[in-house]
ROMIGU-582446 format. One record per residue (C-alpha): residue number from 0; residue in one letter; x, y, z. Coordinates in Angstrom, 1 decimal. Each point is the difference from the previous one (the first is absolute). Layout:
N
BAGU seq type   east  north     up
BAGU NUM    A      X      Y      Z
...
END
This chain:
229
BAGU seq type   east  north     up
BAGU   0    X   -3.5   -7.6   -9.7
BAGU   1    X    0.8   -3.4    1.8
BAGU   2    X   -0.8   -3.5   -0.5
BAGU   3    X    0.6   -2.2    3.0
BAGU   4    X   -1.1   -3.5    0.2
BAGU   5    X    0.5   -3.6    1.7
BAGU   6    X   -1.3   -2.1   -2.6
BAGU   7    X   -2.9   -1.8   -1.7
BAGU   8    X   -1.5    0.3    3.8
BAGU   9    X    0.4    2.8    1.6
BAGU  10    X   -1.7    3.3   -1.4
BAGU  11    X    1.8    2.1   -2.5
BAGU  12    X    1.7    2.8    2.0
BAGU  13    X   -0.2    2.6   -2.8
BAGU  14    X    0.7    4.0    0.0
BAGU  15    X   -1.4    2.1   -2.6
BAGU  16    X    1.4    1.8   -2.4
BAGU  17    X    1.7    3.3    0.1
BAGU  18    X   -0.9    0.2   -4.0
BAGU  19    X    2.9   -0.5   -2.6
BAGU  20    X    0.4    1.7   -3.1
BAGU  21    X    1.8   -2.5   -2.4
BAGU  22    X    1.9    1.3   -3.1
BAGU  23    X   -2.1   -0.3   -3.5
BAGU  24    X    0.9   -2.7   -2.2
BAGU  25    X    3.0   -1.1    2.3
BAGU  26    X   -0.4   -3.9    1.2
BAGU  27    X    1.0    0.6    3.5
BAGU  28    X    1.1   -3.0    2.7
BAGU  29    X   -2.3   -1.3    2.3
BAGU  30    X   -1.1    1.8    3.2
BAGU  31    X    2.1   -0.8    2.9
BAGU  32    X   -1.9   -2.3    2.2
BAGU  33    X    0.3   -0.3    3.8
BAGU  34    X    1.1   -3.1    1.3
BAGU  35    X   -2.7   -2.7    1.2
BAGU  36    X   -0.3   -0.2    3.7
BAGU  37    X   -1.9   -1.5    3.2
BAGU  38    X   -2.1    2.7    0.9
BAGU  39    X   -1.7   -0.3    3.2
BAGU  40    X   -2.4    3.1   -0.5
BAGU  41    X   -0.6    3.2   -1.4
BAGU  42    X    1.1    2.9    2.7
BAGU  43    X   -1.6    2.4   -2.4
BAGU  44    X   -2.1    0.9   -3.1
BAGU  45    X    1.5    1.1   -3.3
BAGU  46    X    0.4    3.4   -0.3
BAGU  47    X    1.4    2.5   -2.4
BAGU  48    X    1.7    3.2    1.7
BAGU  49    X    1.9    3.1   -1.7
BAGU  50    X    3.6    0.9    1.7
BAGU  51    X    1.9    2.8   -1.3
BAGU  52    X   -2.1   -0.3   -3.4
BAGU  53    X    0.4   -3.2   -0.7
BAGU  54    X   -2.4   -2.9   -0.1
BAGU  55    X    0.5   -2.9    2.9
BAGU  56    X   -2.0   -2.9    0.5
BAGU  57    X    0.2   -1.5    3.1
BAGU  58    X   -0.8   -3.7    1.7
BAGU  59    X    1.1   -1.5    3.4
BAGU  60    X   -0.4   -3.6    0.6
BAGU  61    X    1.0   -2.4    2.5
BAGU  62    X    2.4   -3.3   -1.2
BAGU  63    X    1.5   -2.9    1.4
BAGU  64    X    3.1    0.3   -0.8
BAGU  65    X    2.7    1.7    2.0
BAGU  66    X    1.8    3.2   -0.8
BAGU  67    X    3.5   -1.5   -0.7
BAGU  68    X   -1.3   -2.8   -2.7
BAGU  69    X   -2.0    3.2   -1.3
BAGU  70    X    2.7    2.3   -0.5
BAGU  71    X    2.0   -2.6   -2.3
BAGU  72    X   -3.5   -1.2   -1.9
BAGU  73    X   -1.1    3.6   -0.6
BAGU  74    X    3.4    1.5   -1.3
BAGU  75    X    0.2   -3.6   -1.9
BAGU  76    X   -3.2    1.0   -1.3
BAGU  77    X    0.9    4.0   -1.0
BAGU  78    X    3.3   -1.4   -1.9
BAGU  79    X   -2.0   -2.9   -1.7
BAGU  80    X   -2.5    2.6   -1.5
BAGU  81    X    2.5    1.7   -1.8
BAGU  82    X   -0.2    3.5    2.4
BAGU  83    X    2.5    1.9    1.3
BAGU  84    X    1.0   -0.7    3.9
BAGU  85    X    2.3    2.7    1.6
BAGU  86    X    3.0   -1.2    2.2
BAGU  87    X   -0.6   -1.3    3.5
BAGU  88    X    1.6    3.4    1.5
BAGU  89    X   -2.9    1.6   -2.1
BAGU  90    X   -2.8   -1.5    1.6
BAGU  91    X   -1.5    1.1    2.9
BAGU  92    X    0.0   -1.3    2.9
BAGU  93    X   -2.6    0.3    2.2
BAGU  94    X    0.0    0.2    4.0
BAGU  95    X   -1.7   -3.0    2.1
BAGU  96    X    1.5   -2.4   -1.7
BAGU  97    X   -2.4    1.0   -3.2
BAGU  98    X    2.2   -0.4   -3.7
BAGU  99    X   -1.4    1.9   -3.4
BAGU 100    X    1.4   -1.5   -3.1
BAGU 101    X   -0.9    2.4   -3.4
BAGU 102    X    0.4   -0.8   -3.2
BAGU 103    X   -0.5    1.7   -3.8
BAGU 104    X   -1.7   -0.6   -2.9
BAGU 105    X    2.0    3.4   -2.0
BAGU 106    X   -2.0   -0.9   -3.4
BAGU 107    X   -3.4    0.2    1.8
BAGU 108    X    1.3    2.6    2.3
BAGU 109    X   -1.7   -1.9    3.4
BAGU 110    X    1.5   -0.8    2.9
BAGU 111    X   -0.5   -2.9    1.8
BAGU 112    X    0.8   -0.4    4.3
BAGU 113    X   -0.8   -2.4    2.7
BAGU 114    X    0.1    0.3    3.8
BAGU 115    X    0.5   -2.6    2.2
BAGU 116    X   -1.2    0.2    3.6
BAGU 117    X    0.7   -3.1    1.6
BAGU 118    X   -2.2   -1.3    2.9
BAGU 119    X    0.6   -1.9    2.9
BAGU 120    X   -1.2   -3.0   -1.2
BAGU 121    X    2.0   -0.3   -3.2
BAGU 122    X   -1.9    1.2   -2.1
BAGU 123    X   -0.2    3.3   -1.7
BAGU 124    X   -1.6    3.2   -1.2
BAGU 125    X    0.4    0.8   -3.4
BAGU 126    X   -0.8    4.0   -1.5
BAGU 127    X    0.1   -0.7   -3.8
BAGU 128    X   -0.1    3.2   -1.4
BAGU 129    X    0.6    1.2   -4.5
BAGU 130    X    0.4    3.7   -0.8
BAGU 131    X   -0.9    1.3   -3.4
BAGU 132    X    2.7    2.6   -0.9
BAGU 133    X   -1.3    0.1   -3.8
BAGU 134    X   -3.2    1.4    1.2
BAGU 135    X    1.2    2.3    2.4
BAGU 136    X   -1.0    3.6    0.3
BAGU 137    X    1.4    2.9    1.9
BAGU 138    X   -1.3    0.3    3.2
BAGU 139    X   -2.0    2.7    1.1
BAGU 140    X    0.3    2.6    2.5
BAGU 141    X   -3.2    1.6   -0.9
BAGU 142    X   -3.2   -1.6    2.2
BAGU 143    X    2.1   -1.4    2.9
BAGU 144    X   -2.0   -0.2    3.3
BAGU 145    X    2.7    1.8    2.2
BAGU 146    X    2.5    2.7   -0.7
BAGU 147    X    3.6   -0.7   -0.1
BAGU 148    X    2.4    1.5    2.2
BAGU 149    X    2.4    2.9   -2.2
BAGU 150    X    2.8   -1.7    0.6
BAGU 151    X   -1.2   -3.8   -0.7
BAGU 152    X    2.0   -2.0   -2.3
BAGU 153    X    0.0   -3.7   -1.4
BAGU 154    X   -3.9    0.4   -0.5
BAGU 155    X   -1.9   -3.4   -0.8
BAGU 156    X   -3.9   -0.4   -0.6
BAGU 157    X   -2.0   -3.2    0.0
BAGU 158    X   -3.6   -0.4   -1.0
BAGU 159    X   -2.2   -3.0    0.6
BAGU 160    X   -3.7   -0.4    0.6
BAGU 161    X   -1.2    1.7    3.2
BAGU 162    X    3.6    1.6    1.1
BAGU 163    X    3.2    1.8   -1.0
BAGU 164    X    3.0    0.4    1.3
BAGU 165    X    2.5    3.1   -0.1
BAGU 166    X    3.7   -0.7    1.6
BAGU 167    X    2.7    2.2   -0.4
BAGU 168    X    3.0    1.2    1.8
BAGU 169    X    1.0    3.5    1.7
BAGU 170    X    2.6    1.7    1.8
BAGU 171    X   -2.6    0.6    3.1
BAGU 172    X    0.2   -1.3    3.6
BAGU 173    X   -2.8   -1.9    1.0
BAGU 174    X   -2.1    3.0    1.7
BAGU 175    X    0.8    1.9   -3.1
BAGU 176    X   -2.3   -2.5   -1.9
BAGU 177    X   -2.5   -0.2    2.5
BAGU 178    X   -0.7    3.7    0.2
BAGU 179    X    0.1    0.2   -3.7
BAGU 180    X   -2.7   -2.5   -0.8
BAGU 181    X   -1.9    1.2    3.6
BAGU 182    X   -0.5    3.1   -1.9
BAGU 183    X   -0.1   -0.8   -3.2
BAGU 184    X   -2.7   -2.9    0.8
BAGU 185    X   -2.3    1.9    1.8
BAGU 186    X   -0.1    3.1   -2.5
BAGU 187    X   -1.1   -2.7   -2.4
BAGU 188    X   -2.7   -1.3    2.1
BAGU 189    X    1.8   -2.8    1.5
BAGU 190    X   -1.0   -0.9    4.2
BAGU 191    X    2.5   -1.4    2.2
BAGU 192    X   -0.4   -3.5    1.0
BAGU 193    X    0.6   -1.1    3.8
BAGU 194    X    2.5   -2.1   -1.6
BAGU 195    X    3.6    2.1   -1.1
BAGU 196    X    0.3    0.4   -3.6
BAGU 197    X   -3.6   -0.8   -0.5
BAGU 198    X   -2.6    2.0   -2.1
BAGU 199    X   -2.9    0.0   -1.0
BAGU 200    X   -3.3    1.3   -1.9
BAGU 201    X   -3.3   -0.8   -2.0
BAGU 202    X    0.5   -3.3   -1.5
BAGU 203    X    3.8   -0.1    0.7
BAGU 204    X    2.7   -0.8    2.1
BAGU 205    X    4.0    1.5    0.2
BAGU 206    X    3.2   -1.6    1.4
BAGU 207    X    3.0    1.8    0.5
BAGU 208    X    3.2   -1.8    0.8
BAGU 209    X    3.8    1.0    0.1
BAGU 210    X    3.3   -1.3    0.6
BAGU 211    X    3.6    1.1    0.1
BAGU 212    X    2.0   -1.1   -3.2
BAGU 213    X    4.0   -0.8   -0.2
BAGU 214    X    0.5    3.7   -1.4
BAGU 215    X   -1.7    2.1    2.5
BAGU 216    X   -3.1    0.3   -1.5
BAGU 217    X   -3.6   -1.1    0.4
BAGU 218    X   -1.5   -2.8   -1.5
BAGU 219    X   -3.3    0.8    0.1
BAGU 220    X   -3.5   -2.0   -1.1
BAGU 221    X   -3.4    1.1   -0.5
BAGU 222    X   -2.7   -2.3   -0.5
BAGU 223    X   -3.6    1.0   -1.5
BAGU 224    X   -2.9   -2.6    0.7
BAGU 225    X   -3.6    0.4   -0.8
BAGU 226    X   -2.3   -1.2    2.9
BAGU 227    X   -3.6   -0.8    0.0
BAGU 228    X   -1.9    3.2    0.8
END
């Protein structure tokens, strides 16, 4: 979904893509290309995940440059590609001194964002990330690896090779969730771990994780992995 490079030099940084559907017959402008940069190393390989439905391709690399020349080149770059860039009071803004910048394509229906972690030593972290809305599909409640709690709310799946995650929220204290997915868990052949939140079975492995959000409820996170037997 991402191209990210330094030059003649330094190895093309590229992220697959999520797969666009162009219209028939309809000469359409050229693909919006990420900005050329130092990269210092690939943190991770390409991958292609599903969130809520829709399509995201993935790629996090590590550059020279530092995160406040990168804000300006890479919202320089969103405007200069002809898509759509939300106000600065719309972007996110993340904690740790980390900044996401997101940007639309509205005829292609993908969305393109950035994150910038910034490291000690100038440099930074990039996530690259496009998300094909045009090929998304509704998600699926059918086949999930845990139950949801009644009462859950805000439900988002993601799907990628060799785990999925479940996070939702719920108006449940902390114990509440515990003792739901304690039962629920082990009816469905899930073992405890030693480790809280922790489960596991044949060939995989089950993390359970909560939080407290703004509006009294729980954040909650479930992670699927599958482990060599």
């Amino acid at each position: 979904m991402v191209t990210l490079s330094a030059g003649a030099k330094v190895p093309d940084a590229g992220v697959p893509d999520a797969g666009v559907v162009p219209d028939a017959g309809v000469a359409e402008a050229p693909r919006f290309a990420w900005p050329r940069l130092q990269v210092i190393s690939h943190v991770e390989s390409s991958d292609i995940v599903e969130a809520g439905g829709i399509p995201v391709a993935l790629r996090a690399v590590h550059v020279k440059e530092n995160v406040r020349e990168l804000v300006q080149r890479f919202a320089d770059a969103f405007r200069d590609g002809g898509l759509y860039v939300p106000p600065g009071k719309e972007q996110a803004q993340y904690a740790n001194n980390a900044v996401m910048l997101t940007a639309l394509d509205p005829k292609r229906r993908i969305t393109y964002t950035v994150v910038m972690m910034p490291q000690q030593d100038g440099t930074t972290t990039l996530y690259l990330g496009e998300a094909n809305h045009a090929l998304a599909r509704p998600p699926e409640a059918a086949g999930d690896f845990a139950p949801l709690p009644p009462q859950a709310n805000g439900v988002l799946r993601v799907n990628a090779e060799g785990s999925r995650t479940l996070s939702f929220q719920v108006p449940l204290t902390g114990p509440q969730v515990e003792a739901f997915y304690d039962d629920a868990l082990v009816k469905a052949g899930w073992k405890r771990g030693d480790e809280a939140g922790l489960y596991s079975r044949t060939g995989a492995e089950l993390r359970l994780t909560h939080q407290p959000t703004k509006d009294g409820q729980r954040g909650v996170v479930l992670i699927y992995q599958q482990r060599a037997r």
